[in-house]
C-alpha positions as CSV (number, residue, x, y, z in Angstrom):
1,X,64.4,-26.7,-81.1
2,X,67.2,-28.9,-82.9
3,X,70.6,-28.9,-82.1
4,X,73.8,-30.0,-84.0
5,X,76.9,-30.1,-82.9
6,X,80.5,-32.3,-82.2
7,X,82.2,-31.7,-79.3
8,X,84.5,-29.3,-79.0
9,X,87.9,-30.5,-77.9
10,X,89.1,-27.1,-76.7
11,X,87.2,-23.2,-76.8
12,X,87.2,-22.2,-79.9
13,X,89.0,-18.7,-80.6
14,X,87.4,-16.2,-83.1
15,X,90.4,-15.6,-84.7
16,X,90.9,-12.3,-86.7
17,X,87.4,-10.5,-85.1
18,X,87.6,-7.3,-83.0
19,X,87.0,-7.6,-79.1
20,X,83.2,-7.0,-79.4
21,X,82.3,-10.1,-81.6
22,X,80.1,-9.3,-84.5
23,X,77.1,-11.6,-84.5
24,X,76.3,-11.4,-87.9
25,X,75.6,-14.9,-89.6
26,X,79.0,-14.5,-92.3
27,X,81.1,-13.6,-89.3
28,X,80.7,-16.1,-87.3
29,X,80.8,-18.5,-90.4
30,X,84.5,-16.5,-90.8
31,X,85.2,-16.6,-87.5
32,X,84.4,-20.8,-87.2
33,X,86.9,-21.4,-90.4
34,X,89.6,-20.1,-88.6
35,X,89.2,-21.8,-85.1
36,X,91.1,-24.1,-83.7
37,X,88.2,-26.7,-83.0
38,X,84.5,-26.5,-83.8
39,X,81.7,-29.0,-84.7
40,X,80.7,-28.2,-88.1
41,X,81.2,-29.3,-91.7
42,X,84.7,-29.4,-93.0
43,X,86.4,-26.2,-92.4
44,X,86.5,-25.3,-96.4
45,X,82.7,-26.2,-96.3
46,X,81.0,-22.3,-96.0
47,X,77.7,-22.2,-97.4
48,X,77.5,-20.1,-100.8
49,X,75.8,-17.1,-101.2
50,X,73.1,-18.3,-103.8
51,X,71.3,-20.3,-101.5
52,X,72.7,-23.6,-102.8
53,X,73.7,-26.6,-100.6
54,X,77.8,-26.3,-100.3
55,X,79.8,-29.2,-102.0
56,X,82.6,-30.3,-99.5
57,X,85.9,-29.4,-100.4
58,X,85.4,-26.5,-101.9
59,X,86.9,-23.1,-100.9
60,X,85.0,-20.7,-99.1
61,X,82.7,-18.5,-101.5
62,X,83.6,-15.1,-102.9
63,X,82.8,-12.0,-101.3
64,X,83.1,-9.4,-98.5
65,X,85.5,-10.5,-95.7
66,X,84.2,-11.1,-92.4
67,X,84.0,-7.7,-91.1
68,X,84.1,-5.7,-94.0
69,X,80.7,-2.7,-94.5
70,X,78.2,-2.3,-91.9
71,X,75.7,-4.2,-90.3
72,X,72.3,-3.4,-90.9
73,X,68.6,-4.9,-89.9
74,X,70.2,-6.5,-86.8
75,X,73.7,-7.7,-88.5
76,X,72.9,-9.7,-91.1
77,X,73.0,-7.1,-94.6
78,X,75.7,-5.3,-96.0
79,X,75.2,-1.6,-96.1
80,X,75.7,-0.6,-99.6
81,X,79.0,1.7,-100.3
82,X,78.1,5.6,-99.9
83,X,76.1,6.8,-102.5
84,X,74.5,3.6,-103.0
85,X,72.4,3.5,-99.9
86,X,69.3,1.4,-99.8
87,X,66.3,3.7,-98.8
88,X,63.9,2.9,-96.1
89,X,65.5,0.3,-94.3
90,X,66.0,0.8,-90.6
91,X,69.2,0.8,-89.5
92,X,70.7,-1.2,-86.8
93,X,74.0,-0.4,-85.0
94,X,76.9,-2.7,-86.2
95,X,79.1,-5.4,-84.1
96,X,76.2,-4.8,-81.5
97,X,75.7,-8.6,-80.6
98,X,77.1,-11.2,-79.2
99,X,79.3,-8.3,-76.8
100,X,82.3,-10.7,-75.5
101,X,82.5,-11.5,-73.0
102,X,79.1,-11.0,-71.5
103,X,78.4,-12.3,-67.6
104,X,75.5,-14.4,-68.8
105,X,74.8,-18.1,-67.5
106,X,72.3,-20.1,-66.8
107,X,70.2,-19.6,-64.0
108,X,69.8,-23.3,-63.8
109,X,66.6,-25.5,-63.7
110,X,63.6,-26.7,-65.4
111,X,60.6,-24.0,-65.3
112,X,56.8,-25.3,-65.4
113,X,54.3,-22.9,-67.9
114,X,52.4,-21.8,-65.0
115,X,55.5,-20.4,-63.5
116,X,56.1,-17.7,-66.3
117,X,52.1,-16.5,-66.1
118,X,51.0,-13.7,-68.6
119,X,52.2,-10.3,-67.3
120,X,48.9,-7.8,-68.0
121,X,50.4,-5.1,-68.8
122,X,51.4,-5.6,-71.6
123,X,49.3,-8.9,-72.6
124,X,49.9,-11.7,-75.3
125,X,52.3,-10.6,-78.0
126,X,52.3,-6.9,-77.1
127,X,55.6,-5.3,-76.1
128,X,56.6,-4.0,-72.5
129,X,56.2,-0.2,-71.9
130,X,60.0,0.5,-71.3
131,X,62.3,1.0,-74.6
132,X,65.5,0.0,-75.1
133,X,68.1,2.9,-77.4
134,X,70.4,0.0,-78.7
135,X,70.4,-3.4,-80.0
136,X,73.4,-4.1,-77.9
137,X,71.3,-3.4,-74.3
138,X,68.0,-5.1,-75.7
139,X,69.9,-8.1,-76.5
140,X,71.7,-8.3,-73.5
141,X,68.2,-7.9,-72.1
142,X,66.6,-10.7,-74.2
143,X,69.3,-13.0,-73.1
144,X,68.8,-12.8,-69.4
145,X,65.3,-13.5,-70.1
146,X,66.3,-16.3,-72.0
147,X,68.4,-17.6,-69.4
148,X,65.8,-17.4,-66.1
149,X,66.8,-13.7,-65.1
150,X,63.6,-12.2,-63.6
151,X,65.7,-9.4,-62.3
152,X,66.6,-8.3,-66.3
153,X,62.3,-7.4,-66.2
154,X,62.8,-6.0,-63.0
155,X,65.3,-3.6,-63.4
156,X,63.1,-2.0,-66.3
157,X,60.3,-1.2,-63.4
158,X,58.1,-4.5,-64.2
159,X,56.2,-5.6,-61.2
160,X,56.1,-9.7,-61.1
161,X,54.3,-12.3,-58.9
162,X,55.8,-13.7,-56.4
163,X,57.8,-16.8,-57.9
164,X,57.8,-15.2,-61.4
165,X,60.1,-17.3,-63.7
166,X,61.1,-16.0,-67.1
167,X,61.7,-19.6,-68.9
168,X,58.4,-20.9,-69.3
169,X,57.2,-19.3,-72.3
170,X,58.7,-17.1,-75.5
171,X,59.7,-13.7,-75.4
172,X,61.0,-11.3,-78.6
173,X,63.2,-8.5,-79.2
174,X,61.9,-6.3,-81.9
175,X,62.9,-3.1,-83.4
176,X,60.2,-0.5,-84.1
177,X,59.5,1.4,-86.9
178,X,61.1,5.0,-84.8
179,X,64.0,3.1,-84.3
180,X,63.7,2.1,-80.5
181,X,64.1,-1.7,-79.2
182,X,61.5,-3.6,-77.2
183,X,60.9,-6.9,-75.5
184,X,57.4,-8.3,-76.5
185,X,55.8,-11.6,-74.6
186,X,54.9,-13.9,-76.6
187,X,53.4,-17.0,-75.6
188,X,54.6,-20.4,-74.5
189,X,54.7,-22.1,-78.0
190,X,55.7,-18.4,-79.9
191,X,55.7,-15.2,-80.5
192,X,53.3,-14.0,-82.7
193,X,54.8,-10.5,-84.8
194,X,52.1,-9.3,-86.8
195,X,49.9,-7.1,-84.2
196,X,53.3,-5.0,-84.2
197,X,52.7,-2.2,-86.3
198,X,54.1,-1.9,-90.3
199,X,57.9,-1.6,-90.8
200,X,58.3,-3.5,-87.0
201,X,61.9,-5.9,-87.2
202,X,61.7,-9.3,-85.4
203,X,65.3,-9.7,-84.4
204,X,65.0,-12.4,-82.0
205,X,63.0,-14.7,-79.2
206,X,63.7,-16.7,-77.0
207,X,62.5,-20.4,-75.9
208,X,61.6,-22.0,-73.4
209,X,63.0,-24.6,-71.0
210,X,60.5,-26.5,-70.1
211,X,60.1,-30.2,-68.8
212,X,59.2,-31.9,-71.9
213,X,62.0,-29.7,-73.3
214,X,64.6,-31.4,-71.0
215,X,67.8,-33.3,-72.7
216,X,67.3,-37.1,-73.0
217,X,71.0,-37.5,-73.8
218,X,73.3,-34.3,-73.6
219,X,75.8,-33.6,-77.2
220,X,76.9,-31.5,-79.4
221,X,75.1,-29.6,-81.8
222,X,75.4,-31.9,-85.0
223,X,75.7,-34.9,-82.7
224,X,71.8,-34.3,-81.7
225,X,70.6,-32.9,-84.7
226,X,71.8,-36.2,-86.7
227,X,69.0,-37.6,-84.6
228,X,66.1,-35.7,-86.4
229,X,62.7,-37.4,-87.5
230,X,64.2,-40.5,-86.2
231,X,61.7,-43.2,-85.0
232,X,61.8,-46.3,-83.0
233,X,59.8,-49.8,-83.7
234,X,56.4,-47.8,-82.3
235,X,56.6,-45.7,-85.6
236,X,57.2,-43.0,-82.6
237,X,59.9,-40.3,-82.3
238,X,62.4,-41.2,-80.2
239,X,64.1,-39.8,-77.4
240,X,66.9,-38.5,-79.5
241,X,64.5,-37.3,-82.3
242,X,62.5,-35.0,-79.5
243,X,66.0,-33.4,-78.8
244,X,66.6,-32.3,-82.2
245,X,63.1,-31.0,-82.5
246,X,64.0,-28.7,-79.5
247,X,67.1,-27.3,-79.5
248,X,67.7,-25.2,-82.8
249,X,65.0,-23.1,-84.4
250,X,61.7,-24.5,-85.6
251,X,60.5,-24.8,-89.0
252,X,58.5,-21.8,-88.2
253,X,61.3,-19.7,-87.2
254,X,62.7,-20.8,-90.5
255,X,59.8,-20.2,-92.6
256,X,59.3,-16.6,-91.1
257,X,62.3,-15.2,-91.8
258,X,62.2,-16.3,-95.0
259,X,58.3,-14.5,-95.4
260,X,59.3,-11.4,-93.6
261,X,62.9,-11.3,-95.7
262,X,64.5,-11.1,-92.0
263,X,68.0,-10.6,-93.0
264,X,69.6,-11.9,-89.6
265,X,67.2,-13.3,-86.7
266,X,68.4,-15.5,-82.8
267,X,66.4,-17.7,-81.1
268,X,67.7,-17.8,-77.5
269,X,67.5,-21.1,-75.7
270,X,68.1,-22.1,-72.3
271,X,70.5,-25.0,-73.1
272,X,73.9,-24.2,-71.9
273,X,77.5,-25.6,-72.7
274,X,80.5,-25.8,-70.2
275,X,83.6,-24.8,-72.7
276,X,83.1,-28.8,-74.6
277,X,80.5,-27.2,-76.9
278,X,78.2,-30.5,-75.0
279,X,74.4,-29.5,-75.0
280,X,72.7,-29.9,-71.8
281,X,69.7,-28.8,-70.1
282,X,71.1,-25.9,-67.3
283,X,71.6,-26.5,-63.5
284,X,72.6,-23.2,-62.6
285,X,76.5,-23.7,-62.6
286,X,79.0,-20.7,-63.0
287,X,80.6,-22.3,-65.8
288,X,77.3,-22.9,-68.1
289,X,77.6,-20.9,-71.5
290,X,73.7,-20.1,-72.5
291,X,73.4,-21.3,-76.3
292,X,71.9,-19.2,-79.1
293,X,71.2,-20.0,-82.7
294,X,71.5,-17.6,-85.7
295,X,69.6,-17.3,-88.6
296,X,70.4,-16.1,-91.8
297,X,69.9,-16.4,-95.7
298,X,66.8,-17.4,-95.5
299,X,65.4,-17.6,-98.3
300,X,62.2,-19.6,-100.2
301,X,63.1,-21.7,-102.7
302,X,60.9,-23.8,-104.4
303,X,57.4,-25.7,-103.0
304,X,56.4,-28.9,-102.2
305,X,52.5,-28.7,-104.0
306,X,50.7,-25.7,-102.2
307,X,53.5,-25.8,-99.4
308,X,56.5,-23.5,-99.4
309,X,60.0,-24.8,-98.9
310,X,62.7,-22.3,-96.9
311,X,66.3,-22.7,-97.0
312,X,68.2,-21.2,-94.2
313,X,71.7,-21.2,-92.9
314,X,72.3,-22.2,-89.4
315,X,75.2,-20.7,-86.6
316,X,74.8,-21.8,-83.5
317,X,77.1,-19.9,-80.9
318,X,77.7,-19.5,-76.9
319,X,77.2,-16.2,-75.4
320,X,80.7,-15.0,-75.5
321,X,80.6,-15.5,-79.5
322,X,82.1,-19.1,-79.8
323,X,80.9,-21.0,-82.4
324,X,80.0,-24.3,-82.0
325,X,78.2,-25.3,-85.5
326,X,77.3,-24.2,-89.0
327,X,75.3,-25.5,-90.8
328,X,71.9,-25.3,-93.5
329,X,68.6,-26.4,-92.7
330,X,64.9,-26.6,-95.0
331,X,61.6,-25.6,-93.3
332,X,59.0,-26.6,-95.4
333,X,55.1,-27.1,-95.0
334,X,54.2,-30.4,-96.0
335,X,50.0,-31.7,-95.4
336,X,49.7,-28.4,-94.1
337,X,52.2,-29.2,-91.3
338,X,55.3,-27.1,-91.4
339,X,58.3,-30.1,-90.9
340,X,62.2,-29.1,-90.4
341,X,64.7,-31.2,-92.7
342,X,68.9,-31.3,-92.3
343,X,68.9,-32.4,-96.3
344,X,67.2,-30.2,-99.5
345,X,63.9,-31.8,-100.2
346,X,64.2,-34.4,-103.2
347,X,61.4,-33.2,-104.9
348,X,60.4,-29.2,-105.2
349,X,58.4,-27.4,-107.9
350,X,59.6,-23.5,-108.5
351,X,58.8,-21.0,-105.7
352,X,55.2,-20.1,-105.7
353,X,55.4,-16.6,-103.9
354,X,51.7,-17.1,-103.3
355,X,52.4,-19.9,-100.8
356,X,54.3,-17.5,-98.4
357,X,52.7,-14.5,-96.7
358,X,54.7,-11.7,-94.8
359,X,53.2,-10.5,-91.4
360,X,52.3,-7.2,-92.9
361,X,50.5,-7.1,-96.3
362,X,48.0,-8.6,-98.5
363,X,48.1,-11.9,-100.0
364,X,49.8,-11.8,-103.3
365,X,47.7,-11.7,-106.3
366,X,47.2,-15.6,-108.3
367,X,47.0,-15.2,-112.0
368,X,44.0,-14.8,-112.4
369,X,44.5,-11.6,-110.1
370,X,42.4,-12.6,-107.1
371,X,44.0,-12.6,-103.7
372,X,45.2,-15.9,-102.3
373,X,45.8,-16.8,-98.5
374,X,49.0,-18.2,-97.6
375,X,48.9,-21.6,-95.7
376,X,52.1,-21.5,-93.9
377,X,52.5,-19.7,-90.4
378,X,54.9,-16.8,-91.3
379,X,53.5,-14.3,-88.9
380,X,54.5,-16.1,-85.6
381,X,58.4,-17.3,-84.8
382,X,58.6,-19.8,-82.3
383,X,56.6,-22.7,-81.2
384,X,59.1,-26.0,-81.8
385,X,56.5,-28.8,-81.0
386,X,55.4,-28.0,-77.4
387,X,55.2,-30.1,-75.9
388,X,55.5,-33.9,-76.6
389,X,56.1,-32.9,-80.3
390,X,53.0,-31.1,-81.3
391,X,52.8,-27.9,-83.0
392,X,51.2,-24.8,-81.3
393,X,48.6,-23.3,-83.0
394,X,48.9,-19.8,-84.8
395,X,45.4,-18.1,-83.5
396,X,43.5,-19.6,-80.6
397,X,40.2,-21.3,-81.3
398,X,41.4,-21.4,-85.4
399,X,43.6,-22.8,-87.4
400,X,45.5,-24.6,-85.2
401,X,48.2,-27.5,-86.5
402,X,48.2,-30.0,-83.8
403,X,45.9,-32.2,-85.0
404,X,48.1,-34.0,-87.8
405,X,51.1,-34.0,-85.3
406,X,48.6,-36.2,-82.6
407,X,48.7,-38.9,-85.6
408,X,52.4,-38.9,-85.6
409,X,53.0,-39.5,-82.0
410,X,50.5,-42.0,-81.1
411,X,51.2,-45.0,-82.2
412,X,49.1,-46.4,-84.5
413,X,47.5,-42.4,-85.2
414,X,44.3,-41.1,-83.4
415,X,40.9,-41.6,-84.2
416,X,37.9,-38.3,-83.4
417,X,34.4,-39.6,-82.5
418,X,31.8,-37.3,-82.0
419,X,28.0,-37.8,-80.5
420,X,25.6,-35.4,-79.0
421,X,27.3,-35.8,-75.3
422,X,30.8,-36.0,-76.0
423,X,33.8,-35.7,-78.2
424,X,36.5,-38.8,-77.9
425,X,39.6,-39.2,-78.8
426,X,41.4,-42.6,-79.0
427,X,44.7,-44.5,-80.0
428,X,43.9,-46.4,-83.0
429,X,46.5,-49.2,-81.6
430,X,45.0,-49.1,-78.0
431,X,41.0,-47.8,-77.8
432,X,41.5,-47.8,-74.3
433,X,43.9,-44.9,-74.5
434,X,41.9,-42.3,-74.5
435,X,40.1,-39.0,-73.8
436,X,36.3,-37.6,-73.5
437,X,35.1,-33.9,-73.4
438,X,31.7,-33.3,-72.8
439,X,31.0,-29.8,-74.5
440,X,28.3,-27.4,-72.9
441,X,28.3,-24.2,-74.5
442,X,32.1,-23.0,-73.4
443,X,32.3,-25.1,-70.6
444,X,34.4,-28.3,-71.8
445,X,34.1,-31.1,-69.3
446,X,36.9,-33.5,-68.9
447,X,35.3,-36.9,-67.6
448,X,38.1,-39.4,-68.9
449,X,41.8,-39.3,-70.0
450,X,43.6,-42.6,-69.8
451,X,46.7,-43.7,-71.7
452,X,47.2,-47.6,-70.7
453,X,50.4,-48.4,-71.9
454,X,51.0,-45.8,-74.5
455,X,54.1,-43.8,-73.8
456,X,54.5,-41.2,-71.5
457,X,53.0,-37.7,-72.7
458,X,50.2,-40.1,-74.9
459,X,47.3,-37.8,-72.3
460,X,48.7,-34.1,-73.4
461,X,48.9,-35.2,-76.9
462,X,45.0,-36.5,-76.5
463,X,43.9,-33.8,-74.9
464,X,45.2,-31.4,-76.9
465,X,43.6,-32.9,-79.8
466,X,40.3,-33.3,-78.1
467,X,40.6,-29.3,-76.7
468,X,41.7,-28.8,-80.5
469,X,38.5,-30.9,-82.2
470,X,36.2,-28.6,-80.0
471,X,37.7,-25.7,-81.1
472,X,38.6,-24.5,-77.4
473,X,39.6,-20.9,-76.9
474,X,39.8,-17.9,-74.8
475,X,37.3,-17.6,-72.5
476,X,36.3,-21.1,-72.4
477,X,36.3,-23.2,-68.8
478,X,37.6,-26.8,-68.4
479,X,36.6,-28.7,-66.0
480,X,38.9,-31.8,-65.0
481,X,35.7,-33.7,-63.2
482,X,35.0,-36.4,-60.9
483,X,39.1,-36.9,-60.3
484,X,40.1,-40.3,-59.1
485,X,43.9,-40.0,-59.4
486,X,45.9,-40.8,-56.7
487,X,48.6,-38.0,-57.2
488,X,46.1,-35.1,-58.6
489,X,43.9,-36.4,-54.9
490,X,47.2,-36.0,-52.4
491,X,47.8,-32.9,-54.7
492,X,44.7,-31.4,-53.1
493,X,44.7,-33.0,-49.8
494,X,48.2,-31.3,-49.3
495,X,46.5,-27.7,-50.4
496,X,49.0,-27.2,-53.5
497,X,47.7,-25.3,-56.8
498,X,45.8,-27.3,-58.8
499,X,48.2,-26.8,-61.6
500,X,50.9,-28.3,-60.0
501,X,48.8,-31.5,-59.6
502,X,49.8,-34.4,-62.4
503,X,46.1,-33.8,-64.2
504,X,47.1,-30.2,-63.9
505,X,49.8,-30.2,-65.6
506,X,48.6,-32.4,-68.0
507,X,45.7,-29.6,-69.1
508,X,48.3,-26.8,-69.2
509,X,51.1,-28.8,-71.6
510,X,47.5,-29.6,-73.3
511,X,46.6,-26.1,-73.8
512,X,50.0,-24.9,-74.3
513,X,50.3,-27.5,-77.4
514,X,47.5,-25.9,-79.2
515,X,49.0,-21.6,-78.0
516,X,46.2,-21.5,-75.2
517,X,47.2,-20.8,-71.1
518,X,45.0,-21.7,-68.3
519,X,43.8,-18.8,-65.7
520,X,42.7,-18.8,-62.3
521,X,43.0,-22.5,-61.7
522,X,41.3,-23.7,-58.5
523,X,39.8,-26.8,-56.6
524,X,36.1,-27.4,-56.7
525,X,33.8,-29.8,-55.2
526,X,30.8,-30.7,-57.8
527,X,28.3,-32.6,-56.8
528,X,29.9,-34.7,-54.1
529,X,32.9,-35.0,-57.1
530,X,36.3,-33.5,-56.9
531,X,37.1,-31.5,-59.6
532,X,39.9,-29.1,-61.1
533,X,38.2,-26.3,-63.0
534,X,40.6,-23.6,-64.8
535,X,39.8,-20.5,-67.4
536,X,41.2,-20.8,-71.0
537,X,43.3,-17.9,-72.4
């Protein structure tokens, strides 16, 4: 996720909106034009409704007044006037979220993947049982999810596991097609829409807060997000650029909406602010404010070759409906890699609706009349490089995006070697760093993972392109063999899970990186060598 935003010098006040604050993208834009203090653009700076970048200084655009017709597909449409009704599209109450004030905070803290384990019932990217009759009570719902409320799944007559966290992967809100709301679990790097059946609306997820997703330097909104793609002398991301990449919505989020023509979509995060509109990763405090991000417009506007580009504006807002940025931001897939961008690309060819594939239908026809596939990720929101930067991967054991990421976080890039034992993967800059699989059948046997000097992180991002180069998938094993680390060994000698170990937790953020989960982690002796060994989900 990517944040933006200046600090606020004092709460903002949503001047001229009802008690119950209308979460619709143009409201809030209204509603942030007439505040006192927020951390956006200059004031007269709304985005225009064509799509087009805003020129400063001019007045906001033409149109509807915050407020004025009916929300519709979760807020973000217009209902047309009576008699003028569009047909077929599922209607969603209006002003239904952000409710203000609602009594949701942070429930404070940092949660591992392991600690939010996949619930079965209902299993990966299927919803819950229990429905939800308004948008209003499923949001409120999502939220607490979003902010490490196990009691929200609770209350709905979920059983959990002792320890059950709710922050360590992605969770969505959809509506379905009879007009009922329900929470769906994704998976730690996304939630993947399309085994929802036909006429399904995603109208939000959450994501995760994580370790690697933890704050390097707390700001506001467009004070972090001026940080993104930035790299230090390594050629590397740096601190500041992995906090952009986490905070707002991904490229992914971006580029779905605009596939599935999702009029108004939030990404819930667990970052909080305490009334300064300052980002920070959540302690638990009474005062925190959880942070969501709103996306609207979206809409695909030219290509970059094969690769689509998305334009989308940007609100991001507290939970009581204060606004603390607004702004536009470009998904595009570039290499195959989808990349988010504060700026319009420089160079873009027309729209090639080809290049961008909604969750449910076939490919559009080419000229010639014969189906083509789309190459960008539109059926799964979510899945802002976790973790260390890389990109999850849309389908386990195909297809997966990491592998270009890997180049861009090692210094130097990554080099694959292959023989008939073993798979390697090395840093170009440093050989040393490296790691070695040894493939037999669906058993993957980790013998060596080493990053010298490389930065922290350099082993998950190895591994995950090493798991990745095998094609690793459900119902593989790993096994971490012949373990000489000091902490993973006092790890075991003090009986704690093997996932908590640091080689543990390295092959979970591995498998997370490329939409994979470990199961039924244990310790194993192997021929006199001590070993982790772990299913694959």
């Amino acid at each position: 996720m990517t944040r933006t935003t200046s600090q606020l010098a004092e709460r903002v006040e949503l001047a001229g909106l009802p008690d119950e604050v209308r979460s619709t993208n143009q409201e809030l834009q209204g509603a942030a034009l007439t505040s006192k203090a927020f951390d956006n653009p200059t004031p007269a700076e709304s985005p225009p409704a064509t799509g087009e970048p805003a020129t400063k200084g001019k007045s906001a655009p033409d149109g509807p007044a915050p407020g004025a017709g009916k929300s519709v597909e979760g807020g973000g449409a217009k209902e047309p006037p009576a008699g003028g009704k569009e047909e077929g599209a599922p209607q969603v109450e209006e002003h239904a979220k952000p409710a203000a004030p609602q009594t949701i905070t942070s429930a404070g803290g940092i949660t591992e993947v392991h600690e939010t384990p996949l619930l079965d019932p209902p299993g990966l990217n299927k919803p819950f049982d229990f429905r939800l009759k308004s948008l209003r009570e499923g949001d409120t719902l999502l939220r607490r999810i979003a902010n490490g409320d196990p009691k929200a799944l609770v209350e709905q007559g979920i059983t959990l596991p002792k320890g059950y966290k709710t922050q360590g992967r992605e969770f969505g809100l959809a509506q379905l097609p009879d007009g009922t709301f329900a929470i769906v679990q994704g998976e730690p790097g996304g939630v993947a829409w399309d085994g929802l059946p036909k006429g399904t609306i995603a109208l939000a997820h959450t994501h995760p807060i994580t370790p690697e997703r933890a704050l390097n330097s707390p700001g506001t909104v467009k004070e972090i997000l001026s940080h993104l793609g930035t790299r230090d002398h390594w050629d590397d991301p740096t601190p500041q650029a992995h906090d952009a990449a986490h905070i707002a919505p991904s490229a992914e989020d971006i580029l779905f909406c605009g596939a599935n023509k999702v009029v108004n979509h939030d990404v819930h995060t667990g970052y909080v602010h305490t009334g300064d509109g300052v980002l920070k990763t959540p302690t638990g405090a009474p005062n925190e404010k959880a942070v969501s991000f709103n996306i609207a417009e979206a809409k695909h506007v030219g290509n970059i070759g094969t690769g689509p580009v998305v334009e989308a504006s940007v609100v991001a807002h507290d939970v009581d409906g204060n606004v603390l940025y607004i702004g536009r931001m470009w998904a595009a897939v570039i290499g195959g890699h989808p990349t988010l961008n504060m700026r319009a690309p420089t160079t873009m060819t027309a729209p090639d609706p080809v290049t961008l594939k909604a969750m449910h239908g076939a490919a559009t026809p080419d000229a010639a009349g014969a189906p083509t596939a789309a190459p960008g990720p539109p059926t799964k929101a979510g899945g802002t490089q976790l973790p260390e930067g890389m990109q999850p991967g849309r389908k386990a054991g195909s297809g997966r995006t990491a592998a270009g990421s890997a180049d861009e976080r090692i210094p130097g890039g990554t080099l694959v070697e292959k023989d008939d034992f073993a798979t390697t993967v090395k840093s170009r800059k440093d050989p040393t760093a490296l790691v070695r699989l040894e493939v037999d059948g669906q058993t993957l046997k980790l013998t060596d993972i080493f990053r010298r000097s490389l930065p922290p992180g350099t082993g998950v991002i190895l591994l995950a392109e090493a798991l990745q180069s095998v094609h690793a998938g459900p119902g593989f094993e790993l096994i971490i063999h012949g373990i000489i680390n000091p902490e993973t060994l006092e790890a075991f000698e003090k009986g704690m899970n093997p996932l908590e170990s640091k080689l543990g937790k390295t092959a979970e953020r591995a498998l997370a990186a490329i939409g994979l989960t470990p199961k039924n982690a244990r310790w194993e002796n192997i021929r006199g060598k001590q070993c982790i060994v772990m299913g694959i989900d």
